[in-house]
C-alpha positions as CSV (number, residue, x, y, z in Angstrom):
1,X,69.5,99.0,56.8
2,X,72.2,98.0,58.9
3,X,71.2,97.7,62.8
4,X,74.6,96.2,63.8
5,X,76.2,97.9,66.4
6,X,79.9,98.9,66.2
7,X,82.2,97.3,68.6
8,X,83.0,98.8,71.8
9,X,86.5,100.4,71.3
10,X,89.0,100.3,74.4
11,X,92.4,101.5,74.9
12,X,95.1,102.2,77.3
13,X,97.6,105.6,77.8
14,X,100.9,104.9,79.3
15,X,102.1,101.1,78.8
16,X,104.6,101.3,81.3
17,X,105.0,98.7,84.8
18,X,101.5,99.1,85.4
19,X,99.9,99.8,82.1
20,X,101.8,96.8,80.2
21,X,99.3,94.7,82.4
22,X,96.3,96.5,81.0
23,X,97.0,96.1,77.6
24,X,97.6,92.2,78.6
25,X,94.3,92.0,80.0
26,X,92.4,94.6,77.3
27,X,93.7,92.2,74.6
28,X,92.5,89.1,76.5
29,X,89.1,90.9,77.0
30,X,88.6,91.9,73.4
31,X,89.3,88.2,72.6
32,X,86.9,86.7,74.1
33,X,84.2,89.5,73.7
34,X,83.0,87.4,70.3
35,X,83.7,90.7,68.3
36,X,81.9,92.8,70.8
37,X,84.7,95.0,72.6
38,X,88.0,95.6,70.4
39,X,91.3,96.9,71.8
40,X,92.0,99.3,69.1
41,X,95.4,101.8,70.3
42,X,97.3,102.4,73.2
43,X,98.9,105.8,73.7
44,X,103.1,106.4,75.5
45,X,104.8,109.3,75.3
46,X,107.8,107.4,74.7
47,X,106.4,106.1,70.9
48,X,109.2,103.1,70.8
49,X,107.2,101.5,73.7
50,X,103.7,102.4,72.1
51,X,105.1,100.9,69.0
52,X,106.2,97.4,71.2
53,X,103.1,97.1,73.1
54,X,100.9,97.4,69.8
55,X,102.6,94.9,68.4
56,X,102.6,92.6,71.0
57,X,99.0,92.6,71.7
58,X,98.0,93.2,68.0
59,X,96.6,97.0,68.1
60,X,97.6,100.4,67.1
61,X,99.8,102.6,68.5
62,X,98.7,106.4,68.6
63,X,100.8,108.8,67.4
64,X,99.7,111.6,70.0
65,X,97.1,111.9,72.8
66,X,94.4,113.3,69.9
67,X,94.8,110.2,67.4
68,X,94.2,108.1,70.7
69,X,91.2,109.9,71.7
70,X,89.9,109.6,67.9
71,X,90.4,105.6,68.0
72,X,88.9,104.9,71.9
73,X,85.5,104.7,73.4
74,X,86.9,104.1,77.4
75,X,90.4,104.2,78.2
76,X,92.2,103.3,81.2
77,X,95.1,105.4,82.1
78,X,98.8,104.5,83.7
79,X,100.6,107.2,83.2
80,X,102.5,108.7,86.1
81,X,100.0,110.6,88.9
82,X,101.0,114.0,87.8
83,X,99.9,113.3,84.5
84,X,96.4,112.0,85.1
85,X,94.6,115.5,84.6
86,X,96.2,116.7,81.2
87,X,95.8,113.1,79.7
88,X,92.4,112.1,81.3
89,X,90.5,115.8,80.7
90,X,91.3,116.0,76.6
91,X,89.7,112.1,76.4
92,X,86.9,113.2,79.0
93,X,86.0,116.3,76.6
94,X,85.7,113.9,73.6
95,X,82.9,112.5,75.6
96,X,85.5,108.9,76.5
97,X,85.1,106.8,80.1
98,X,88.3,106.4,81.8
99,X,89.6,105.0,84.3
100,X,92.4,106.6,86.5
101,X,94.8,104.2,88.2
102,X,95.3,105.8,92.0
103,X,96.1,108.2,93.3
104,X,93.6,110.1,90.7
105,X,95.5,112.9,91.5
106,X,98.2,114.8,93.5
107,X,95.4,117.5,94.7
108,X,91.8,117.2,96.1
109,X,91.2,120.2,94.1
110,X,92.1,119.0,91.2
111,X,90.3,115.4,91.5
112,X,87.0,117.4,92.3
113,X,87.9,119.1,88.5
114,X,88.3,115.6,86.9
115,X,84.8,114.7,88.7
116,X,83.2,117.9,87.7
117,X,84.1,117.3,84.0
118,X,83.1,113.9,83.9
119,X,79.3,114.9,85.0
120,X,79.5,117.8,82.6
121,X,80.5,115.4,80.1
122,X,78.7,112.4,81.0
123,X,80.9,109.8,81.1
124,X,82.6,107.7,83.6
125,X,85.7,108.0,85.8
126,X,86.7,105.4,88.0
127,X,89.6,105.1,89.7
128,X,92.1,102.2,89.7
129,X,91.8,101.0,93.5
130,X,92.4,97.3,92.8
131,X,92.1,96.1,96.3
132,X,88.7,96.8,95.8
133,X,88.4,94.0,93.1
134,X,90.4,91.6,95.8
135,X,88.3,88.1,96.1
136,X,89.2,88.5,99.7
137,X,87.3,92.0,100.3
138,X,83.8,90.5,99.4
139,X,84.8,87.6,101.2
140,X,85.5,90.2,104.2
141,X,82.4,92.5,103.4
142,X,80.4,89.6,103.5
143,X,81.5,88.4,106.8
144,X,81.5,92.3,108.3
145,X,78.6,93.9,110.2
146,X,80.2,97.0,113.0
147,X,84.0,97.2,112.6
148,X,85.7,98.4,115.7
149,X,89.4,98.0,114.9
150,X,91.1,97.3,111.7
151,X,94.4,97.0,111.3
152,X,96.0,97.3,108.3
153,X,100.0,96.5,106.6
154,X,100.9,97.1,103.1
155,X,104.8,96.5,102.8
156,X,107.1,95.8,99.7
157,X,110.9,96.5,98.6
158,X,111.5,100.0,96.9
159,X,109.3,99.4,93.9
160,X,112.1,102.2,91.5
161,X,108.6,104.1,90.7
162,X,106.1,106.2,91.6
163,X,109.1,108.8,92.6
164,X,107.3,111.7,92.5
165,X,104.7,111.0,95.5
166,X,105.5,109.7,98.5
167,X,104.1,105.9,100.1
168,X,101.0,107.5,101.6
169,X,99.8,108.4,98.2
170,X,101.5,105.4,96.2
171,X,101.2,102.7,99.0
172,X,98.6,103.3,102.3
173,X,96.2,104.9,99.7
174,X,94.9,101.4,99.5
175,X,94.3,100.7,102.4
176,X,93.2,104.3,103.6
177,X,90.4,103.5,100.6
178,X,89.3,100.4,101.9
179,X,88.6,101.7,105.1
180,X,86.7,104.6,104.2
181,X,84.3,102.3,102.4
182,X,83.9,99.7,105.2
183,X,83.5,102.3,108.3
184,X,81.4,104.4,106.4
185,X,81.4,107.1,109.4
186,X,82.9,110.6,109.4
187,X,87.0,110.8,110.4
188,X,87.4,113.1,113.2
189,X,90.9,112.7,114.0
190,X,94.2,111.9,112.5
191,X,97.5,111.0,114.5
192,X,100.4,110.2,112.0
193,X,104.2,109.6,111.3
194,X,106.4,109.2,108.5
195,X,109.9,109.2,107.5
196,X,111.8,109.3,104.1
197,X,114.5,106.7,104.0
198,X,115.6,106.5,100.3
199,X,113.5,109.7,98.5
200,X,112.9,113.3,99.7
201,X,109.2,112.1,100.4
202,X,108.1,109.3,103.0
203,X,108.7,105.6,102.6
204,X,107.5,104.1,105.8
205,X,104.1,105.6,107.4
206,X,102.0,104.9,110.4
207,X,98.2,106.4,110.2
208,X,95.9,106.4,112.9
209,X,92.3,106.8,112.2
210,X,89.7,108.0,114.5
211,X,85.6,107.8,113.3
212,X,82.6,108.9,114.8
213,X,81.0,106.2,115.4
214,X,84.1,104.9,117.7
215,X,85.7,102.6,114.9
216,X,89.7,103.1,115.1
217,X,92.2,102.1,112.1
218,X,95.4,101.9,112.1
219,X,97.4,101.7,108.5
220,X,101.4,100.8,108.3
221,X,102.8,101.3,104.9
222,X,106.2,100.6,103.8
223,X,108.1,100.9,100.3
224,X,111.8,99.9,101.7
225,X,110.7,96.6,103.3
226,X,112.4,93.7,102.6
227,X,109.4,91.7,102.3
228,X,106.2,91.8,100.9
229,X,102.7,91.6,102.7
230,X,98.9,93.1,102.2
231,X,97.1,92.0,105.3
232,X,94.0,93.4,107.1
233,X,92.5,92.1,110.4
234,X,89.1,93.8,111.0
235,X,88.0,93.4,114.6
236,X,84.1,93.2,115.7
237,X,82.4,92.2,118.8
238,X,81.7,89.3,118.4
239,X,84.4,87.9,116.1
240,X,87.3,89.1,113.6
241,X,89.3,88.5,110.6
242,X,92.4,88.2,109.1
243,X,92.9,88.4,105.4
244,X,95.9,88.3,103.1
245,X,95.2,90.1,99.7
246,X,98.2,89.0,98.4
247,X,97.8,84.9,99.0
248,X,93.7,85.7,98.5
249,X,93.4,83.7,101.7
250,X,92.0,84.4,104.8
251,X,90.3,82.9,108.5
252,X,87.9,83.8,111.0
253,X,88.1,84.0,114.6
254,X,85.0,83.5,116.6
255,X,83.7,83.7,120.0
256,X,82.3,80.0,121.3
257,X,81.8,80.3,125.2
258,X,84.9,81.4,126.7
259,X,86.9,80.3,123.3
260,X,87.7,81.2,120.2
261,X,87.5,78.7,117.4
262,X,89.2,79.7,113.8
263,X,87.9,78.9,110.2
264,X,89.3,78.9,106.9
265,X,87.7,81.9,104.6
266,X,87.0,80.0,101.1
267,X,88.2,82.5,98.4
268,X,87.6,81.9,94.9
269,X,91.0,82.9,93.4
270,X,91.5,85.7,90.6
271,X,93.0,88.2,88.8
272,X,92.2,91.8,91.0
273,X,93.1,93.7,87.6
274,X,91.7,91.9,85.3
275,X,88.6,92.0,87.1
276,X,88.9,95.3,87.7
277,X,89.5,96.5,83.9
278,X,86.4,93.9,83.0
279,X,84.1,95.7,85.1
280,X,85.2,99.6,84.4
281,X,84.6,98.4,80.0
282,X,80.8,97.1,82.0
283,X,80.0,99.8,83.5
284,X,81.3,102.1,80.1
285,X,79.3,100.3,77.9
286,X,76.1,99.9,80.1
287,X,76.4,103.5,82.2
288,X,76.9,102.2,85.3
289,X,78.2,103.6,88.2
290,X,81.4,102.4,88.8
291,X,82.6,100.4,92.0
292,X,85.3,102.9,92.8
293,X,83.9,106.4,91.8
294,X,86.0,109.5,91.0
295,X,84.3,110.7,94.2
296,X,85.7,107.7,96.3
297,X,88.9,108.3,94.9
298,X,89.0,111.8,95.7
299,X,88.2,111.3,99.0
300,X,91.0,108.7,99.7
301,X,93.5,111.5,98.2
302,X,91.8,113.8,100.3
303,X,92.2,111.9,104.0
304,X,96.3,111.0,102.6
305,X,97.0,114.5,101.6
306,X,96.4,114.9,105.4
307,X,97.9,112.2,107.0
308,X,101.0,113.5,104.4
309,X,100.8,117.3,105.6
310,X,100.7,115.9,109.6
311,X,104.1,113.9,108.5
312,X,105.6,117.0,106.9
313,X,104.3,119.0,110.4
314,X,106.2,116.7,112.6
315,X,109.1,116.7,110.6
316,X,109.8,120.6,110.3
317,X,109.0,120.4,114.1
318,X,111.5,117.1,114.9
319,X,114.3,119.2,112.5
């Protein structure tokens, strides 16, 4: 009798900016797996591109959404947000883990359906928060104990995608994530302002975040800058720091008598998605919960669907 087990089959739907890279990384994966994990199709509505990517990375490319789910175990899917539902639910129903890239979804109410089917279902959802897998944030979580101030930037040219949801829910989301998961305490107030400069929805956006237990953020996004920068500083009593997700580098800044001395945060370089995508095809394989959960996700979309409703408020009222 043959007790071998079959390889772990992994795939990704949509191969477009974002999901080009997962395919990059699911083939370097399966490589060095030693025959363990195989990246066996990827899925695009526009077949051409399936067609490319497959044979580029040396997989199959799926003639629909039901020949993917019939050659996948876990799946990660880039396809654009209003999307994720219809092509996560049919793979979810097969009884496939997926991860979501962020925003999971437009609607809160619709991310609680993706979660609810995934329970039913048993299989995981996580969501595609990279930042999450950033060398800098353990570095930071490490370091953290009470944060009383964080301030957060997340700017970058007009990035020509994500068009159909504005920076709060392509950009800040990030960062609106991250904070949720350090403070860990209840948000009791919102103050917020947005304008659209080249869409109909916002592209700069200023969020100010009240907790209960006193901690205050406050979250600048920007898709029309002319540079680029991921920075948080995270204030506490007795010290802060500053970290750049982007250069993986970061210092501290600590009290010493009536100065304040500054040391180099030692970050051990690496890929954010690929460590990402390594650890969703972990946690598919051996059940585990995933670091970002459909449930974190949703409540990210939740807190920006707010801060994006206050926006719209002031606007109507400013017009």
């Amino acid at each position: 009798m043959d007790n071998t087990t079959p390889p772990f089959r992994i795939g990704v739907a949509g191969v477009g900016a974002i999901g080009k890279n997962h395919a990059r990384i699911m083939a370097e994966i399966a490589a060095k797996s030693g025959g363990a994990v195989v990246f066996s199709a990827v899925y695009d509505a526009d077949s051409a591109r399936a067609v490319e990517f497959a044979a580029q990375y040396g997989t199959q490319a799926a003639s629909d959404l039901a020949d993917f789910a019939s050659r996948v175990d876990a799946a990660t899917i880039a396809v654009p947000t209003i999307y994720h539902r219809p092509v996560a639910e049919p793979l979810m129903e097969r009884g496939i883990h997926v991860l979501v890239e962020k925003p999971i979804s437009e609607s809160y109410s619709e991310a609680q359906a993706m979660i609810a089917l995934a329970q039913a279902k048993n299989v995981i959802l996580q969501v595609g928060h990279i930042e999450r897998f950033n060398p800098v944030l353990r570095q930071l979580e490490a370091r953290m104990n009470q944060p009383r101030f964080i301030e957060a930037h997340r700017l970058s040219p007009f990035p020509n995608r994500s068009m159909d949801i504005g920076v709060v829910l392509d950009v800040m989301i990030h960062d609106i994530e991250i904070v949720l998961h350090l403070v860990k305490s209840p948000l009791i107030q919102i103050d917020a302002v947005g304008i659209p400069v080249l869409t109909k929805r916002e592209d700069i956006a200023n969020a100010r975040l009240k907790f209960a237990n006193g901690c205050i953020a406050n979250i600048t996004a920007s898709r029309i800058s002319p540079e680029k920068m991921r920075k948080i500083r995270v204030f506490q009593s007795e010290s802060y720091l500053s970290l750049d997700y982007q250069e993986q580098s970061g210092w501290i800044y600590r009290k010493d008598g009536m100065q304040i001395i500054r040391e180099e945060v030692e970050v051990e370089k690496d890929e954010p998605l690929k460590l990402e995508i390594a650890a969703f095809v972990e946690c598919a394989r051996q059940g585990k919960r995933p670091v970002v959960s459909g449930q974190e996700g949703a409540e990210a979309v939740r807190i920006a669907l707010e801060i994006t409703d206050q926006i719209e408020k002031n606007a109507a009222m400013a017009g």
